[in-house]
Structures are given as C-alpha cells and as structure tokens.
N, C-alpha and C positions, 0 to 999 in steps of 0.2 A: 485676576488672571483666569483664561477661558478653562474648565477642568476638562482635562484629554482623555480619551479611554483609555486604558489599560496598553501599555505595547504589546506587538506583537513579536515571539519568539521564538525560530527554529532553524533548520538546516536547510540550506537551498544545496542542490545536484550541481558543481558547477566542474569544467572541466576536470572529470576523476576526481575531486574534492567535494566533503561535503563543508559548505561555510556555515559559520554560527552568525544568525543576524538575528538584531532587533529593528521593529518598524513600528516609529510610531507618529504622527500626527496627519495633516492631508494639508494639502495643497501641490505646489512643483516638487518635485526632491533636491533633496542637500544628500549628499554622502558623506559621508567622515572616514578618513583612513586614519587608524594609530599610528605612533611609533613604533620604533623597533624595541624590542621586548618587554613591549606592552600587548594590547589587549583591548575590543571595543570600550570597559569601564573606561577608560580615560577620559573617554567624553562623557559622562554621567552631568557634567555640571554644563554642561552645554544642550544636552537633548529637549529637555522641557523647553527653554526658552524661543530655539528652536522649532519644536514643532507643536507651539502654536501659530506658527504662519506657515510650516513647509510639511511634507511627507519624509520625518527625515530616517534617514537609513545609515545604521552602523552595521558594522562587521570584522570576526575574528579573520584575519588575513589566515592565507597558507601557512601552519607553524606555529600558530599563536592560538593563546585562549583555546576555547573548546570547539575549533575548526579542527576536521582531521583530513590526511591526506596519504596517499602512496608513499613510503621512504625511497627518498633517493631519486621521484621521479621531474624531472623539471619540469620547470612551470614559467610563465610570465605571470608577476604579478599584476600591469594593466590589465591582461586579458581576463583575467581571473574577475577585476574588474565589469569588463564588458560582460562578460559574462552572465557574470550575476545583475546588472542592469537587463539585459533582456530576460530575465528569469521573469522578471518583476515586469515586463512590457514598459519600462525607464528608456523613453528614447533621448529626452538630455534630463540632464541634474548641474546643479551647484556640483564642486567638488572640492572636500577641504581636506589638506591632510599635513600631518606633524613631522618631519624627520624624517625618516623613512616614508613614512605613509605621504609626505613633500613629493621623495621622489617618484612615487609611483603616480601621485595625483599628476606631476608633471610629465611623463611618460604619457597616462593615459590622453590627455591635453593633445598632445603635439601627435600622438596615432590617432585620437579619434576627435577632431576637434567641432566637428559636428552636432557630437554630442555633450557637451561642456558650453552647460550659460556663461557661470563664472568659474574662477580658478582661484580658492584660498592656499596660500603655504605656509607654514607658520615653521621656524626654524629650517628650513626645509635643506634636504640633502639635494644633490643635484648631482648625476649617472654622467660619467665621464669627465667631470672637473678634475683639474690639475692636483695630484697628489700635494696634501698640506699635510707634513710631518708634527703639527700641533692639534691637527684635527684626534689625531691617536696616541698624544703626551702623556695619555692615563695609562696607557700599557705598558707604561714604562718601569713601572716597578714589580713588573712581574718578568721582565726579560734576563735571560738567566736563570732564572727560579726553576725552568722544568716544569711550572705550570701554568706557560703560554696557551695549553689548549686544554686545561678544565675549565669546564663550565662554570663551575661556582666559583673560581680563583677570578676569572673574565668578566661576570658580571659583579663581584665584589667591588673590582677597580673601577667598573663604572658607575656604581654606586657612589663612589670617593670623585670623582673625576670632578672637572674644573667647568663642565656642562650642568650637573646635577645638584653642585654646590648650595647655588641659594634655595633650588625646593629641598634640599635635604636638611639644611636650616630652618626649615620650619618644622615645630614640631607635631603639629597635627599632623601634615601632608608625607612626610618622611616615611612612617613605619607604613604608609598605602602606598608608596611607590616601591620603596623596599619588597613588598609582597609579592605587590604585583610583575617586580621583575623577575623574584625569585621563579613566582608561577610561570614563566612564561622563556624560563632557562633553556627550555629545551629548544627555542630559537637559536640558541648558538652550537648546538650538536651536529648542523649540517645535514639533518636529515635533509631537509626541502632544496632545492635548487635553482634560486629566482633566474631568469634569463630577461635584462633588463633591453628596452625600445635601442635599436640598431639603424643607423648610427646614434649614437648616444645623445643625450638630451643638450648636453654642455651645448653641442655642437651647432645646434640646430635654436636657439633661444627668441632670436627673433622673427622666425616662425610663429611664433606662439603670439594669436592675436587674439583673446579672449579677453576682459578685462578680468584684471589680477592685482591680490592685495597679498602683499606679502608683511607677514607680521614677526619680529625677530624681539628679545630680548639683550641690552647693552651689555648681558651678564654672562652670555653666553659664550662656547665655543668662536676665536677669533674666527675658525672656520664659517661658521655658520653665520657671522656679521658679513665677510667679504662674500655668500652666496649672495646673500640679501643684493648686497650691490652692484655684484655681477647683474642678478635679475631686473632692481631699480636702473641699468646703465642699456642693459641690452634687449628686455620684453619692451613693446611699445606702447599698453595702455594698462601700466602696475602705479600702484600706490603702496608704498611702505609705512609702514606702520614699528617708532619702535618704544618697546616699553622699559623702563629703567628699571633699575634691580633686579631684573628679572633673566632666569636663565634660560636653559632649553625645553621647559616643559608652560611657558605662558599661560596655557590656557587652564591650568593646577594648579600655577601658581598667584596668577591674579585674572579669577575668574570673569569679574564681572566687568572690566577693564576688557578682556578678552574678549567675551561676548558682548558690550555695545559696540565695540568695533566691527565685530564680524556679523552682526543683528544688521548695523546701518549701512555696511558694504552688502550683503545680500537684500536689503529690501532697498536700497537704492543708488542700481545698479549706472541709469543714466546721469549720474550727477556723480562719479567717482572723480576723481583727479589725479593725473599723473604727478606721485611728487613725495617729499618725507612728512611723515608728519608725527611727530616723537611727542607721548603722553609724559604729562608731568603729575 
C-alpha cells in the first residue's frame, strides 16, 4: 500500500461557520458527509483506502464534532457544502454520505448537479418523503415520560433502537458509537437550524442524473430499505447495493465489504449498472 503523508487539519471560514476538516491524499475529490449524531471519525476506516486514489475530504457538519457555528442561526446544509468545496477551489467531487449526511449529499446533487461526478448514499434519509411512523418506533418509550426533549433520554433510545441494533451487538464497535453519539448530543439541542433544498428532494428524484450507488443494510430501519427503493425505482442511472445483517451504520459495520463496494463504484465509474446487487 502507497504510504500517504500525514492529513491535513483545520477549520475552513464557511458561511458564518467555522468547519472542522481533514484532507488527505491527491488526485479528484471524494467528500464524505456523516450521519446524524456523529462526526467526520465515522469514516476513519474508509479515508486511507480512499485516498490512495482520490484527494479525499471529510468534515464536522454544522453542530457536530469540533465544527462551531452561531446559535440559532440557519443555515442550509448543502450549501455549507458548496461552500466549503469552493474554499478548497473543488469544482466537482465524488460525494458520499450516510443518513443524514444521504440527505444532504442528495440535496446538494439535485441544486448543484454540475458539480457531483458521482452520488454515494448509504442508508440514506431522503427530505420530503412521506411520514413513516416506524422510521421513529424508537421514541416510543420515551412518550409520556416528560423526557421527549432531553438530550441524553433521546439519544439513549437511539442507542436501543431497531437501526443501531446490530452495530450495537458488536462488541468492539458499540462502546465507539456509544461515545461518539454521546459526543455529538448536542446535535439534538437545536441550536443550528438546517433549512433543507426547496422543493424538497422526495419530489424532484428523477431529476437526479448522476450515476448513483446506493448501499443499504437488510438489518436496517424498514424506513430506510423502502428509500433505497424509492431511489432504485425513480433515479435513472443507480445501483443498489445490499448488505445482509447489517444495519444503519454499513460502513462500521462491515468495513471492508463497505469499502470494495464503494472503491469499485468510484474508480469505475463507466461500467456501473443499473440494478440490485445484494452481497452474500
């Protein structure tokens, strides 16, 4: 394996925000967005392998990890995106992102399609789909209780939840996700106030002509199996990708399953296929 310099790491000026990134190897850029109450480590087991072929780029979103930002003052998370791609003089990149960091990579897709080679989503949310009362069955045992709006009572339940289940069953990965959410609680205090792509993404789907691999786990949130196939059903040049036992964090959970997928989808890009293709 080629040995890479050192990343590089600090704060980029971006809209009123300062963001926490690291950058590390050369060639096109990949971007990585996290999930929701996480943090750029999520991708740790992804960057090396990565940027020995690309210039790749994480970062702490608005609200997370050691990004900081104005209380209260709204923001779009694409643009925050764009942003920080021209900080960097990034006129396209790959763009891959988990859960949340789905939706925003999808957001920024369909406003700046220009600049997006490809489009990875792995679990991915999706901005204006149809309320799923299963997508939020974890909150259900807090309803009643009086503490629907602490922080640690809401991120405990999603700890428990029927999304986190099988990386929480592992016992290496558990007490690093545990941490990491705890670290990143203050994601659900409502300081920051995302203002997400108008009309919303749901709407707009096949629009989106970029080639797209979307990667879901069979273990996951039902919610997040029927995006998958909303997107397999309505984007016009995706490939799904899905991985058994595995829940909402794939790429934590079965890393290297994770990353040949997402290695052989970014370096080749003309030979994708529209279609499922479920790892055994």
């Amino acid at each position: 394996m080629t040995t890479l310099p050192p990343p590089v790491r600090d704060f980029a000026p971006v809209n009123g925000a300062r963001l926490h990134y690291e950058l590390q190897g050369d060639g096109f850029p990949v971007v990585l967005l996290h999930g929701g109450l996480l943090d750029l480590r999520m991708w740790d087991g992804q960057v090396r392998p990565l940027a020995q072929h690309f210039t790749t780029l994480r970062y702490d979103q608005r609200g997370f990890g050691q990004s900081r930002a104005p209380e209260g003052q709204p923001y779009s998370p694409h643009e925050d995106l764009r942003a920080l791609l021209d900080h960097f003089s990034m006129d396209r990149a790959h763009v891959v992102g988990l859960s949340f960091g789905g939706r925003v990579a999808l957001d920024f897709a369909l406003a700046y399609p220009e600049r997006v080679s490809c489009l990875v989503l792995a679990a991915p949310g999706i901005q204006g789909a149809p309320p799923a009362p299963e997508e939020y069955a974890w909150l259900t045992s807090l309803t009643g209780s009086g503490r629907e709006q602490e922080p640690r009572a809401v991120v405990e339940a999603w700890l428990g939840s029927d999304s986190l289940a099988p990386a929480m069953a592992r016992p290496l990965l558990a007490p690093v996700v545990r941490q990491w959410t705890l670290d990143n609680m203050r994601g659900m205090e409502g300081a920051d106030l995302p203002r997400f792509l108008e009309p919303p993404a749901y709407t707009r789907l096949e629009h989106l002509l970029v080639p797209t691999l979307v990667v879901v786990g069979d273990r996951d949130n039902p919610t997040m199996l029927r995006n998958a196939e909303v997107l397999a059903r309505r984007v016009p040049a995706l490939t799904r990708v899905t991985l058994p036992g595995v829940g909402h964090l794939p790429n934590l959970e079965r890393p290297e399953d994770f990353n040949r997928v997402l290695l052989d989808f970014l370096l080749a890009q003309a030979s994708t296929r529209v279609g499922e293709a479920p790892l055994g």
